[in-house]
N, C-alpha and C positions, 0 to 999 in steps of 0.2 A: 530189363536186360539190355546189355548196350551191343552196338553194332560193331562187328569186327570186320577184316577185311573179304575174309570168305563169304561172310550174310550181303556186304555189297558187291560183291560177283555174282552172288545169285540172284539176288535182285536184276542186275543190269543184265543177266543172259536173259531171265523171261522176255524182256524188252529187243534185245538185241541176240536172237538164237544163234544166230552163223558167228557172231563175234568174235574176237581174241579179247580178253580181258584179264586183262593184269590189277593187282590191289596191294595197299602199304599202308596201315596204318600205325599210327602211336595216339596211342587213346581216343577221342572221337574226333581226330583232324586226321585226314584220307589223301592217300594219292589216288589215283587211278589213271589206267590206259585202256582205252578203248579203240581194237581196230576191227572196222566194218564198211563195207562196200557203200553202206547207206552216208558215207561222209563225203561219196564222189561230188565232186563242184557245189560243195556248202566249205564257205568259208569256217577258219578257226572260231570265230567267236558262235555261228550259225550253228556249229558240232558241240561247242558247251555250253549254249543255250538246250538244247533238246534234252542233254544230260542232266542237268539241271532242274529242268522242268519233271524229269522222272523223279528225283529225290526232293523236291522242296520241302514235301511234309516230312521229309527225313531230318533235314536243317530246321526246320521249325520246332520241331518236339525235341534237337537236342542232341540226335543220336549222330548228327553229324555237325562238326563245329566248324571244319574248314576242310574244304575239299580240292584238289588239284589235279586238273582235267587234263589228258593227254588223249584227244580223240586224233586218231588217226586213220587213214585210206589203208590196205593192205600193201598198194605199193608204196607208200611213204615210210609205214611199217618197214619193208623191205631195206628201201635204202637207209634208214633212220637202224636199222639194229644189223647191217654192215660197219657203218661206221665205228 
């Protein structure tokens, strides 16, 4: 069974309970948005490292072929979805 973008939301809330998580797929290539407190003073690349590091065996077996991280703070969230 392949992964849609609800089964990677659920995934990433066990990890990240307080989170906001947003997901978009077309077939096993993913967007995702990640906003959580745990991104305060970790650089962009530091926030999709960690991400990442939660799904490799996801990328590995398949179910995920290309993913695109949007890990965000709550207040970057804030100004980023003013705009």
């Amino acid at each position: 069974m392949s992964m849609n973008a609800d089964d990677l939301i659920a995934f990433l809330q066990q990890h990240y309970p307080a989170a906001f998580i947003q997901a978009a797929n077309q077939g096993n290539k993913f967007d995702v948005r990640v906003v959580d407190a745990s991104f305060e003073g970790k650089r962009a690349v530091q926030r999709q490292q960690a991400i990442y590091a939660l799904v490799n065996d996801k990328i590995a077996s398949g179910d995920i072929h290309a993913l695109n991280i949007q890990a965000l703070t709550p207040a970057e969230w804030e100004v980023q979805s003013q705009g």
